[in-house]
ZABALUM-882106 format. One record per residue (C-alpha): y, x, z. Coordinates in steps of 0.2 Angstrom, whole numbers. Each point is the difference from the previous one (the first is absolute). Example, Ala and Ser with C-alpha at 12.3 -4.5 7.8 and 13.67 -1.06 7.14 Angstrom:
residues 2
node y=-22 x=62 z=39
node y=17 x=6 z=-3
***
This chain:
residues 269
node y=5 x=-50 z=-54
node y=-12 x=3 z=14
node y=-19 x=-3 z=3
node y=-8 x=-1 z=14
node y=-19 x=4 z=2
node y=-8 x=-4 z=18
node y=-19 x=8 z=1
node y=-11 x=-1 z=16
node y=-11 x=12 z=6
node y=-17 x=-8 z=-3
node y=-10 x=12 z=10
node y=-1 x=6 z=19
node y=1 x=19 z=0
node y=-6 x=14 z=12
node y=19 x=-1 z=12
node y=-2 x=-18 z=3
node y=-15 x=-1 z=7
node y=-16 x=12 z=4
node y=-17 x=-5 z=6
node y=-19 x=1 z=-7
node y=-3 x=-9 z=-16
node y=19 x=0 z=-3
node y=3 x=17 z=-3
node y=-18 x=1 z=-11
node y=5 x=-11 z=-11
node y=18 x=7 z=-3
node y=-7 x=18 z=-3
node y=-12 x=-9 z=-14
node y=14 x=-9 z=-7
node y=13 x=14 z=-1
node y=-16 x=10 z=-9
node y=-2 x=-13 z=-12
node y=-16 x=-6 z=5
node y=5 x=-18 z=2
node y=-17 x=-6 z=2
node y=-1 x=11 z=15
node y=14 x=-6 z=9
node y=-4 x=-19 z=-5
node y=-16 x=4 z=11
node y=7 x=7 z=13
node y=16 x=-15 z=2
node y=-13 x=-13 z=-4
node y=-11 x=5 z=16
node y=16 x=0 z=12
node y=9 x=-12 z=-7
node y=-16 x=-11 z=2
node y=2 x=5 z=18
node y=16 x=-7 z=2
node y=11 x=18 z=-3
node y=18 x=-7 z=-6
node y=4 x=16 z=-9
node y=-20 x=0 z=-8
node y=3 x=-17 z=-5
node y=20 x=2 z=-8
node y=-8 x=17 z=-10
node y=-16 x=-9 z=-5
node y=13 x=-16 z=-5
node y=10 x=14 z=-12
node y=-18 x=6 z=-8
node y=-3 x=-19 z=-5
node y=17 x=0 z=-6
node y=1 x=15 z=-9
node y=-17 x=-3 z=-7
node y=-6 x=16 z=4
node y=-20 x=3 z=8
node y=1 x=-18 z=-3
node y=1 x=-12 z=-14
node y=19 x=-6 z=2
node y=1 x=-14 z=11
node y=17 x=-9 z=5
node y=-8 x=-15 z=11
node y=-11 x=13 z=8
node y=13 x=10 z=1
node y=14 x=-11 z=7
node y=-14 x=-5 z=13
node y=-1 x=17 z=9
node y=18 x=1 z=1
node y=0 x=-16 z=9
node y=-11 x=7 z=13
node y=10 x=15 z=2
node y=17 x=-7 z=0
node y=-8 x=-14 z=12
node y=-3 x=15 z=13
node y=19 x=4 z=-4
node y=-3 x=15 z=-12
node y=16 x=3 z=-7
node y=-6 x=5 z=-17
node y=-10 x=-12 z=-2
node y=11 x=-15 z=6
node y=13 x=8 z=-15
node y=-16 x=1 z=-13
node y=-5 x=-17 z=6
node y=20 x=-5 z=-3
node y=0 x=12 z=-16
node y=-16 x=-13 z=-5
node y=8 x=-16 z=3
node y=16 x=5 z=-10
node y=-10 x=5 z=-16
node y=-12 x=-15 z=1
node y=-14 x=14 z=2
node y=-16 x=-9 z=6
node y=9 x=-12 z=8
node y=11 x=-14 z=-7
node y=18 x=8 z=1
node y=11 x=-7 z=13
node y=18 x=10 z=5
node y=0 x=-9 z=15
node y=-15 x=11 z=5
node y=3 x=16 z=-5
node y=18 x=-2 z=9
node y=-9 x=-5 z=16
node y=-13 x=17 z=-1
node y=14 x=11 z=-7
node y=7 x=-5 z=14
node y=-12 x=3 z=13
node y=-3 x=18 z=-7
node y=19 x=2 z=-3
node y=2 x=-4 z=21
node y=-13 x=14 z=-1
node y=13 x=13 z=-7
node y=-12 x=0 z=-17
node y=13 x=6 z=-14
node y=-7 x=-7 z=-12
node y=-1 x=-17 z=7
node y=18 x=2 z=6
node y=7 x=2 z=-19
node y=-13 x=-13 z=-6
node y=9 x=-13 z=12
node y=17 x=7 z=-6
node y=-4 x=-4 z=-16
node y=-7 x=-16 z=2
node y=15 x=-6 z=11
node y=11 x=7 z=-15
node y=-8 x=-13 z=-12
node y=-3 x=-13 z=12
node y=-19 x=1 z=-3
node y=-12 x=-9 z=15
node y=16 x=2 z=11
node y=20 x=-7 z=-2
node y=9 x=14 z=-10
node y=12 x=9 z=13
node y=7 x=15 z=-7
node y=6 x=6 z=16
node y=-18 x=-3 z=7
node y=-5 x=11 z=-15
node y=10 x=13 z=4
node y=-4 x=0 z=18
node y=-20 x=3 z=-7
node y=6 x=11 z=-14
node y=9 x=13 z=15
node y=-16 x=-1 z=12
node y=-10 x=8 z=-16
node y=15 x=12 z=-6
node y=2 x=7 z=17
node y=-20 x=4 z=2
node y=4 x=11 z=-17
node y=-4 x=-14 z=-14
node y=7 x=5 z=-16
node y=-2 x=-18 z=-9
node y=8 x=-7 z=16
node y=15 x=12 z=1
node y=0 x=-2 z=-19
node y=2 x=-19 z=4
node y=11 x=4 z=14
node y=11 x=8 z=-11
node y=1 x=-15 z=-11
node y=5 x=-13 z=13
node y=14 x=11 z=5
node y=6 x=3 z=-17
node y=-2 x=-19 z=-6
node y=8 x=-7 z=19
node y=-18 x=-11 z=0
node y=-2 x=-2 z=17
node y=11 x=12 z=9
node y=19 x=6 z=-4
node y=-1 x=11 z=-18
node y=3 x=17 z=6
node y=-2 x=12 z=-15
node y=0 x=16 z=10
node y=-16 x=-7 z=10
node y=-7 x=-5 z=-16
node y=1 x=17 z=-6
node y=-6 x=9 z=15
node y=-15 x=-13 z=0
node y=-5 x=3 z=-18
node y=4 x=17 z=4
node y=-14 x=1 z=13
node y=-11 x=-9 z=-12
node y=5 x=13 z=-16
node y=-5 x=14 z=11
node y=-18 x=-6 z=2
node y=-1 x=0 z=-17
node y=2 x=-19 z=-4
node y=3 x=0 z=-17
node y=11 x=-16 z=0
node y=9 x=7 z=12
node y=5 x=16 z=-7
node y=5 x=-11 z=-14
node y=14 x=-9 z=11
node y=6 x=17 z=8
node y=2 x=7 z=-17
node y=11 x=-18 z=-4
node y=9 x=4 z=17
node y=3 x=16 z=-2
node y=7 x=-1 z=-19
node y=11 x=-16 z=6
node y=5 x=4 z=15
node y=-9 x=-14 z=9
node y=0 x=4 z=19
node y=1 x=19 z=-5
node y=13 x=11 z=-6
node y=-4 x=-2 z=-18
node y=-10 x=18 z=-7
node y=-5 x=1 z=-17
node y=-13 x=17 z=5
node y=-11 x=-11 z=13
node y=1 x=-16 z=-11
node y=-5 x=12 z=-15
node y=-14 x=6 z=15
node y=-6 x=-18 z=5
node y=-1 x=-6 z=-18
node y=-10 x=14 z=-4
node y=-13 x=-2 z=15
node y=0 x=-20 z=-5
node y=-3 x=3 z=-15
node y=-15 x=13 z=3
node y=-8 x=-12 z=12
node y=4 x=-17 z=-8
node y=-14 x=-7 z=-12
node y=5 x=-3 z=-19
node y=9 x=-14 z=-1
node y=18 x=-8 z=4
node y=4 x=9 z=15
node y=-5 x=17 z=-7
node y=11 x=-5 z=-15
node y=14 x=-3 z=13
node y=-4 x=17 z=10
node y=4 x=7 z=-18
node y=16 x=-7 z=-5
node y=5 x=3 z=16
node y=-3 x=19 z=1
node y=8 x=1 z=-18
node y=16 x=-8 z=9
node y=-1 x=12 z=13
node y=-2 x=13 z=-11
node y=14 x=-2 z=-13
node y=13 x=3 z=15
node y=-10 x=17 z=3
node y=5 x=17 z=-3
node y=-16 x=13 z=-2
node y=1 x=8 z=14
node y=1 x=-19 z=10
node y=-15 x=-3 z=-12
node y=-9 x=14 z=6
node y=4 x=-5 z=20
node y=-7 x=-17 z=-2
node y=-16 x=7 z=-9
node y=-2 x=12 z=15
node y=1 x=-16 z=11
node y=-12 x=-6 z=-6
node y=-11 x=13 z=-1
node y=3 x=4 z=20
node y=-1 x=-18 z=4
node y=-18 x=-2 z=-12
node y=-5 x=18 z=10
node y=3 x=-6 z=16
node y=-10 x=-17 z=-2
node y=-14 x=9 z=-8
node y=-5 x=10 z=17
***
C-alpha cells in the first residue's frame, strides 16, 4: 500500500530572494543562531520585506529564537502571502489545513495552495493534488489531481511522481498505464524515495510495467529497506528481497549487491 507525505518548505532561502536584512538573518539561521536571525527578519519583516516576514513567520512556527507561536506565526505568513510570496501563501495554506493558529478551513488552504501552485511552488502543486484526491476544501476530481500531481512530477518532485505513478497504476483519474507508472516511480526510486524503491522492487519482481528481473527487485528491496524506517513497509522491503532472492543463483546475488553498492556510491557524491 502506498503513503503519501507532502511537506512544505517553511523557509525562504539564499536562491529565492537576496537583499539586506534577508540574507543576515539566513546566514544566522543556517549557523544555528536562531535568535540572530529572528533579529534580523523581525526588523525587515517590520518593514514590509515579504521574504523577512515568511522566514520570520517559520521562526514563530518552528519555535526557535522565539517562544513557539502558531497565531503569530500564521499572521506573518498572511502578510507575506498577501504580497504574493509563494512560500508563504503554501505555509499560510499549509496553516489553514492543519488548523495551526487558525481555525482549519480546506476551503482556504485549497484557495492559497492554489495561488502558490499558479506560482509554479512544488510543494503547493502536490498539496492541491492531494487535496483534490480526497475532495478536501475542493470537489474531489481525480483527473484534476493528476493534472497537479504531473505539474510537481515534471519540476523533479519525488512524492509527486511517486503519486503519479499511483494514479497510473490504479486508472484514478487518467487511463491505468503500468509502464508509465513504472517509469514514474522509477524516476521517484532514483531520488532515493524510499516508498518508491519499494514499488519498483514489486514492479520489477512481478513484471508490472517492466520485464520482470529478480536482480534489480533483489536491488530495490534492498535500498527500500535501508532507507525505510522500522515498521510495515521495512517488513515488506524484507519479504520482498527474500522473494527476490530465493530465485537467485550466487553469482546473481552477488550482481545485485554490487548494484547496490554502485547505485548507494553514486548518490553519495
Amino acid at each position: 500500500m502506498r503513503a503519501f507525505v507532502i511537506s512544505l518548505v517553511l523557509l525562504a532561502t539564499s536562491a529565492d530572494i537576496s537583499r539586506a536584512g534577508f540574507d543576515e538573518g539566513n546566514a544566522a539561521y543556517e549557523r544555528g543562531d536562531w535568535p540572530a536571525a529572528f533579529a534580523q527578519w523581525r526588523t525587515c519583516a517590520e518593514a514590509g520585506d515579504a521574504a523577512c516576514q515568511n522566514s520570520l513567520g517559520a521562526l514563530y512556527r518552528l519555535g526557535r529564537g522565539v517562544p513557539q507561536d502558531l497565531v503569530e506565526a500564521a499572521k506573518w505568513f498572511y502578510k507575506s502571502a498577501d504580497q504574493g510570496f509563494a512560500k508563504a501563501q503554501a505555509n499560510i495554506a499549509l496553516s489553514y489545513a492543519e488548523g495551526a493558529g487558525m481555525a482549519q478551513d480546506y476551503t482556504a488552504a485549497a484557495l492559497w495552495y492554489r495561488k502558490a501552485a499558479d506560482q509554479g511552488f512544488v510543494g503547493a502543486q502536490s498539496a492541491l493534488a492531494e487535496l483534490y484526491a480526497a475532495g478536501s476544501g475542493v470537489p474531489k476530481d481525480p483527473a484534476e489531481s493528476v493534472r497537479w500531481y504531473r505539474q510537481a512530477a515534471d519540476q523533479g518532485d519525488p512524492s509527486a511522481q511517486y503519486a503519479l505513478g499511483y494514479a497510473y497504476a490504479s486508472g484514478e483519474g487518467i487511463a491505468q498505464d503500468m509502464a508509465e507508472a513504472a517509469m514514474w516511480d522509477r524516476k521517484a526510486a532514483d531520488q532515493g524515495y524510499p516508498e518508491a524503491q519499494l514499488q519498483v522492487g514489486y514492479e520489477y519482481l512481478n513484471g508490472q510495467g517492466v520485464a520482470a528481473d529478480p536482480v534489480l527487485a533483489h536491488m530495490w528491496f534492498s535500498l527500500a529497506a535501508a532507507a525505510l524506517p522500522a515498521g510495515a513497509a521495512q517488513d515488506d522491503a524484507l519479504r520482498g528481497r527474500a522473494a527476490a532472492g530465493a530465485s537467485l543463483s550466487p553469482a546473481q546475488l552477488g550482481e545485485a549487491q554490487k548494484l547496490v553498492q554502485a547505485w548507494t556510491s553514486q548518490t553519495a557524491q
